[in-house]
C-alpha positions as a Python dict, from the first residue, in 0.01 Angstrom:
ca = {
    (1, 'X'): (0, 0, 0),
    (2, 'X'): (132, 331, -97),
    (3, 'X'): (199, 579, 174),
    (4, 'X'): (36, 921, 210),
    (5, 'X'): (71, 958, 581),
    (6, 'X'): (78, 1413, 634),
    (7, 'X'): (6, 1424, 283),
    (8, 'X'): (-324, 1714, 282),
    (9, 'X'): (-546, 1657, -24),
    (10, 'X'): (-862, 1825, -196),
    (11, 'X'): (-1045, 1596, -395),
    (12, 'X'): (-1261, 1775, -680),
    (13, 'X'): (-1548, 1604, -726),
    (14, 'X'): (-1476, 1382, -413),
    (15, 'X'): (-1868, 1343, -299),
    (16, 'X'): (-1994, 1103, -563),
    (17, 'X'): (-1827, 880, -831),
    (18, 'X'): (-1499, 843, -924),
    (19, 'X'): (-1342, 1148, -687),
    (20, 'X'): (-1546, 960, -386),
    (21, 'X'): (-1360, 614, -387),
    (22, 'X'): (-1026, 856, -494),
    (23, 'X'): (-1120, 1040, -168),
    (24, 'X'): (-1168, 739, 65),
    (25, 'X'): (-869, 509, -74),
    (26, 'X'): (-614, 806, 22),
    (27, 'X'): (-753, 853, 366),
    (28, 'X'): (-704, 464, 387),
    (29, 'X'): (-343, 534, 280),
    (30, 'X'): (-292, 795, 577),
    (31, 'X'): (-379, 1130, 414),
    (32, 'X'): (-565, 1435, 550),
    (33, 'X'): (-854, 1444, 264),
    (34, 'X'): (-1117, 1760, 231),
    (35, 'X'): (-1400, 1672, -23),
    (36, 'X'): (-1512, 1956, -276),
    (37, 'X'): (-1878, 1945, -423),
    (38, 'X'): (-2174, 2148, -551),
    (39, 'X'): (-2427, 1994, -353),
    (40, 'X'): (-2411, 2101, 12),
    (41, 'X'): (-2591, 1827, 141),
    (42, 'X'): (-2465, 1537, -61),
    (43, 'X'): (-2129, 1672, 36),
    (44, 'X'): (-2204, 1632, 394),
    (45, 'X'): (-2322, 1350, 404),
    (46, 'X'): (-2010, 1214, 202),
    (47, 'X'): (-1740, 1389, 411),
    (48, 'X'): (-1901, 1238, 756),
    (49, 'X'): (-1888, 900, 588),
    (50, 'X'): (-1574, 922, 494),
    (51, 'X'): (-1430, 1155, 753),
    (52, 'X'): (-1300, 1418, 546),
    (53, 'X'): (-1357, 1761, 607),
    (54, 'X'): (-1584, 1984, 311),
    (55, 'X'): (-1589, 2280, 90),
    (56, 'X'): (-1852, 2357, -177),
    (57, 'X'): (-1854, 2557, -501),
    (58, 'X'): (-1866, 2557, -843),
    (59, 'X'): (-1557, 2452, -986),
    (60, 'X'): (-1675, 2593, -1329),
    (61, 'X'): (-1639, 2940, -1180),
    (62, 'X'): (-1295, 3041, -1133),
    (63, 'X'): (-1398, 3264, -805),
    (64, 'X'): (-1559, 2932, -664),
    (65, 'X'): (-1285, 2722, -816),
    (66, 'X'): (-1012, 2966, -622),
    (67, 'X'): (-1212, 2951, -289),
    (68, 'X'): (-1219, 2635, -232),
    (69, 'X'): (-896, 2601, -271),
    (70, 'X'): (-819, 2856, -70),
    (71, 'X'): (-997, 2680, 215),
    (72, 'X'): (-917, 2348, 180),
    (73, 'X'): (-548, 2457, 230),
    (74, 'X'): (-685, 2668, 487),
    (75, 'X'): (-894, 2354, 687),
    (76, 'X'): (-595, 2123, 654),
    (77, 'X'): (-301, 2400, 724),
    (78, 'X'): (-176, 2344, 362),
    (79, 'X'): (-201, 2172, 4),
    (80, 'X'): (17, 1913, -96),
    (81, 'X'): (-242, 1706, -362),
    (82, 'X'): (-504, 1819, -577),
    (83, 'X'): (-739, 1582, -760),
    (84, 'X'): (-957, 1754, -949),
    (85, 'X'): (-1210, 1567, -1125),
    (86, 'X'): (-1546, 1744, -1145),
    (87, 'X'): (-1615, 1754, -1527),
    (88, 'X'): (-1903, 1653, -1503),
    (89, 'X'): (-2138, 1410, -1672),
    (90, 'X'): (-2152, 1503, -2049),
    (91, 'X'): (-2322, 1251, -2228),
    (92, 'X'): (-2259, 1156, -2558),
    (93, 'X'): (-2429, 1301, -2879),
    (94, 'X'): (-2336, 1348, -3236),
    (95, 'X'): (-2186, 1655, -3344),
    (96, 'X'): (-2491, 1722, -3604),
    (97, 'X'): (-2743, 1715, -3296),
    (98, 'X'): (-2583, 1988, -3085),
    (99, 'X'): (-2678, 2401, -3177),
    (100, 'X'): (-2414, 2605, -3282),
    (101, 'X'): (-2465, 2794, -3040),
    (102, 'X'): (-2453, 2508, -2760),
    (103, 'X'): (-2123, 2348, -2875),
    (104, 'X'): (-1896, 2570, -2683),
    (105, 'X'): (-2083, 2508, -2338),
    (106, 'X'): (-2067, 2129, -2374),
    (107, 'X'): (-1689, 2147, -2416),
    (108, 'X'): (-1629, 2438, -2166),
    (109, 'X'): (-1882, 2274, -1896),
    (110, 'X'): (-1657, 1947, -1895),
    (111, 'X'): (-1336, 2141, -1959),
    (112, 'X'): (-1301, 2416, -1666),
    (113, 'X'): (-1405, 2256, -1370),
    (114, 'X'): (-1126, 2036, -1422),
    (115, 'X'): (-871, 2257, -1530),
    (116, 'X'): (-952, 2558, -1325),
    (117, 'X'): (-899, 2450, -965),
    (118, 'X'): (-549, 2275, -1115),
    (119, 'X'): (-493, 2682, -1187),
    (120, 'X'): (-579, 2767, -849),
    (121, 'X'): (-327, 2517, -676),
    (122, 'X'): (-50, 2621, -861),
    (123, 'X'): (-7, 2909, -691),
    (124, 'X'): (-45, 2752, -318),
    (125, 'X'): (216, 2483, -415),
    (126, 'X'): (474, 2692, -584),
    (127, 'X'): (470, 2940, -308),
    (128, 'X'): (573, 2592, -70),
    (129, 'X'): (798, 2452, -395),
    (130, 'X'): (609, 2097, -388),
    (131, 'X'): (281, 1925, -483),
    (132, 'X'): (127, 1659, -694),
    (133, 'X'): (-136, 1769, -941),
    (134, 'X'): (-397, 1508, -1084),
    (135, 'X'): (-660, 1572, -1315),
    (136, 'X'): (-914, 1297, -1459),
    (137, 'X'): (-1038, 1313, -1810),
    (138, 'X'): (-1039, 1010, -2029),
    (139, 'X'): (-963, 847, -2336),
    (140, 'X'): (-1201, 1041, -2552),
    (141, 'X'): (-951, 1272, -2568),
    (142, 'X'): (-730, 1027, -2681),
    (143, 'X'): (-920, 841, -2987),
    (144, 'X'): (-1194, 990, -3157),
    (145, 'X'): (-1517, 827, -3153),
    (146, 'X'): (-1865, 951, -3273),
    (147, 'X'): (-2094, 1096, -3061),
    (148, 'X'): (-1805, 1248, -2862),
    (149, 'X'): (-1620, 1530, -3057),
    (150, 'X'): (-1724, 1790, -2792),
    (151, 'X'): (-1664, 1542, -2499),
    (152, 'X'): (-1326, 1429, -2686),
    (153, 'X'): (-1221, 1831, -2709),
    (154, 'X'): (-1263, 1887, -2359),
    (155, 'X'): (-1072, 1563, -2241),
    (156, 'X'): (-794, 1618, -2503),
    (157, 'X'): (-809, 1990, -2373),
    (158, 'X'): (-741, 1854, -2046),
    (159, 'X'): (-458, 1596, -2107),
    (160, 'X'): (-293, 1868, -2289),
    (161, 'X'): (-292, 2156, -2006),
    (162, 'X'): (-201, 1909, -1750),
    (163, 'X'): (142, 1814, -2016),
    (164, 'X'): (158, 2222, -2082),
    (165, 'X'): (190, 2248, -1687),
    (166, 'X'): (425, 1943, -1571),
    (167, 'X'): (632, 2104, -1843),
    (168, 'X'): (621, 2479, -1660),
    (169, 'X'): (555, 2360, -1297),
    (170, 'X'): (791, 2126, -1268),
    (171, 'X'): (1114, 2414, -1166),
    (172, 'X'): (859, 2486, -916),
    (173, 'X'): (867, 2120, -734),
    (174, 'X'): (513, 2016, -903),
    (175, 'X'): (435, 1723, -1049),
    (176, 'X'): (110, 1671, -1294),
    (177, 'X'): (-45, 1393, -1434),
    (178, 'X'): (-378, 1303, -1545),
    (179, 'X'): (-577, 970, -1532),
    (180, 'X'): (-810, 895, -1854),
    (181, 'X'): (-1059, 604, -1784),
    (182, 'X'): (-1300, 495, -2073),
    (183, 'X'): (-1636, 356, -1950),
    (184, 'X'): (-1628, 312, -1524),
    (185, 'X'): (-1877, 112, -1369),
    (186, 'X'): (-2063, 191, -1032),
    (187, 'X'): (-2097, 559, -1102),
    (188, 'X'): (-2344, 784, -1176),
    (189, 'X'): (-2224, 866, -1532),
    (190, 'X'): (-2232, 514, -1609),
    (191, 'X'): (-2616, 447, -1476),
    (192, 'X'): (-2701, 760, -1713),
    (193, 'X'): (-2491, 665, -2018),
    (194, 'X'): (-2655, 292, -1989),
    (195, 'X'): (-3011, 454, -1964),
    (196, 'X'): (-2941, 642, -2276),
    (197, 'X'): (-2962, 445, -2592),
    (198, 'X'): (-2715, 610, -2827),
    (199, 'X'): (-2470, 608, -2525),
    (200, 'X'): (-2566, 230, -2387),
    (201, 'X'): (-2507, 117, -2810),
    (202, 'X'): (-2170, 319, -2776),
    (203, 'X'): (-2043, 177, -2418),
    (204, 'X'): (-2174, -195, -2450),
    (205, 'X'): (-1994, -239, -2731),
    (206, 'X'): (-1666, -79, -2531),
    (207, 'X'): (-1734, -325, -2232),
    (208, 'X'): (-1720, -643, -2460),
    (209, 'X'): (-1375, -521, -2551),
    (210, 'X'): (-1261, -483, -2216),
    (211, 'X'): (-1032, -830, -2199),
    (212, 'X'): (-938, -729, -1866),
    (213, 'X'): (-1189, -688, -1729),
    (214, 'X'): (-1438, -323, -1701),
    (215, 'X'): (-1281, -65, -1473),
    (216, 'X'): (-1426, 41, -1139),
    (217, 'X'): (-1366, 343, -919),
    (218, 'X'): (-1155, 147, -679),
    (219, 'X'): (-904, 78, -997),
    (220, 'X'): (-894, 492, -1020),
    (221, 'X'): (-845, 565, -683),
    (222, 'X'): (-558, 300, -678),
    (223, 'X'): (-367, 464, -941),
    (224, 'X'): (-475, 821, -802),
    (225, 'X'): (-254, 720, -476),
    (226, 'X'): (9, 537, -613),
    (227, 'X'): (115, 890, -826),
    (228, 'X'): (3, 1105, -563),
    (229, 'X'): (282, 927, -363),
    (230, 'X'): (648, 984, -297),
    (231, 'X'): (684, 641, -502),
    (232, 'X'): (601, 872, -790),
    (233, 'X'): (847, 1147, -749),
    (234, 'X'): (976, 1111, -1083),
    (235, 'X'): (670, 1118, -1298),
    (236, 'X'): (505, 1367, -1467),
    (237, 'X'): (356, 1545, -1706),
    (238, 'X'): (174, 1188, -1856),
    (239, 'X'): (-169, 1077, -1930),
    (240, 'X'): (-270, 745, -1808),
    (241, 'X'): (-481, 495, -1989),
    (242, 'X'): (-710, 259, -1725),
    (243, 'X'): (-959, 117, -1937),
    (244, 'X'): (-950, -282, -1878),
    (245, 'X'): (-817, -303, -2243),
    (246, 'X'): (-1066, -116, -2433),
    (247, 'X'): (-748, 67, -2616),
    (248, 'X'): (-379, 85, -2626),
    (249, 'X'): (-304, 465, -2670),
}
C-alpha cells in the first residue's frame, strides 16, 4: 500500500463517483482528505462518511474554483495534492445534434471545472515549492469516436494543459499527471450513459472489448494514490490509460 501519511489533499469532485472512492482510498493510505462538491448536502453526508472535512462551489467558476482552494489549504493547514475531477457528466451526442450555439458550453462545462482549480493550486504549491497535481479526463480525448467530438475536445483539452503544466511547474517542485478512464462502472455517469440508448449502443460495445476486465472506481483511486505518492516522485507530465483493455493509446 502506498503511503500518504501528512500528505493534505482536496479531492474535486470527491462526494460522488470516481473522486469519492479517490477520496476514501487516500484517507485509507494515511492522508488528511477535504471533499469539494456542488451539492451542500450530498457533500455532507459524504465527508461524515468518509471523515474528510468539506468545501462547496462551483468549480466551473474560477472565483468558486479559487475559494475552495483557498480553504481546503486553509482547513488542513496546507495543500500538498489536488485531484480535481469534477467535469461533469456530459453525455454523448453526435456533433450534427448539438446548436451552434450550444457546442462551446458542452466542451467548456466538462473542460473548466477540471482545469480551473489545477490553476488555483498552482499558486499555493509553488509558493511551498512541492505538490502533486492530478486531473481525470479520459480516453475520448485520446481516440476519436462519434458521438463524442465535444466530450473528446474537452478531455484532449485537459490531457494537454495538464502536459503544458508538468512542463512549466515542474522548476517549481510540481508534479502533474492526469488519469483517462473509458467507461467506469458503479458511477453515476455510467447508470445515465446505460439509460441512454445512443450512449448504452456506444459503451456496451466498449465493455465487450474490455479483456481485462471493465474498470471500477476502486481501480482509479488505486492509481490516483500510487502517483500522488512519494513512489512517484519522478513522474510527470503523462496521461494514463485505465480502461480494462478497451485501447492501447
Amino acid at each position: 500500500m502506498a503511503d500518504l501519511s501528512g500528505q493534505r489533499i482536496l479531492v474535486i469532485g470527491g462526494t460522488a463517483g470516481i473522486g469519492r472512492a479517490c477520496a476514501r482510498r487516500m484517507i485509507a493510505a494515511g492522508a488528511r482528505v477535504t471533499v469539494a462538491g456542488r451539492n451542500p448536502d450530498r457533500g455532507a453526508a459524504a465527508a461524515a462518511e468518509l471523515g474528510a472535512d468539506l468545501v462547496c462551489g462551483d468549480a466551473s467558476r474560477p472565483a468558486d474554483a479559487r475559494q475552495m482552494v483557498d480553504d481546503a489549504a486553509d482547513l488542513m493547514g496546507g495543500l500538498d495534492v489536488l485531484l480535481s475531477g469534477a467535469g461533469g457528466d456530459p453525455m454523448p451526442r453526435l456533433l450534427r445534434d448539438i446548436a451552434l450555439d450550444a457546442l462551446m458550453g458542452e466542451v467548456t462545462g466538462s473542460l473548466a471545472p477540471v482545469i480551473l482549480p489545477a490553476r488555483a493550486a498552482y499558486d499555493r504549491m509553488a509558493a511551498q515549492g512541492r505538490g502533486c497535481i492530478l486531473m481525470i479526463a479520459s480516453d475520448a480525448g485520446k481516440l476519436a469516436t462519434p458521438g463524442e467530438s465535444a466530450i473528446g475536445a474537452a478531455m484532449a483539452g485537459i490531457a494537454m494543459f495538464g502536459r503544458a503544466m508538468a512542463i512549466e511547474a515542474r522548476r517549481d517542485g510540481i508534479r502533474v499527471n492526469c488519469l483517462t478512464p473509458s467507461i467506469v462502472r458503479g458511477t453515476p455517469l455510467y447508470d445515465r450513459l446505460m439509460a441512454d440508448p445512443f450512449a448504452a449502443k456506444l459503451f456496451a460495445k466498449a465493455e465487450t472489448m474490455a479483456g481485462l476486465g471493465v474498470v471500477d472506481p476502486q481501480d482509479l483511486a488505486e492509481l490516483a494514490v500510487f502517483l500522488a505518492s512519494p513512489a512517484a516522485a519522478r513522474i510527470t507530465g503523462q496521461t494514463i490509460s485505465v480502461t480494462g483493455g478497451i485501447s492501447a493509446i
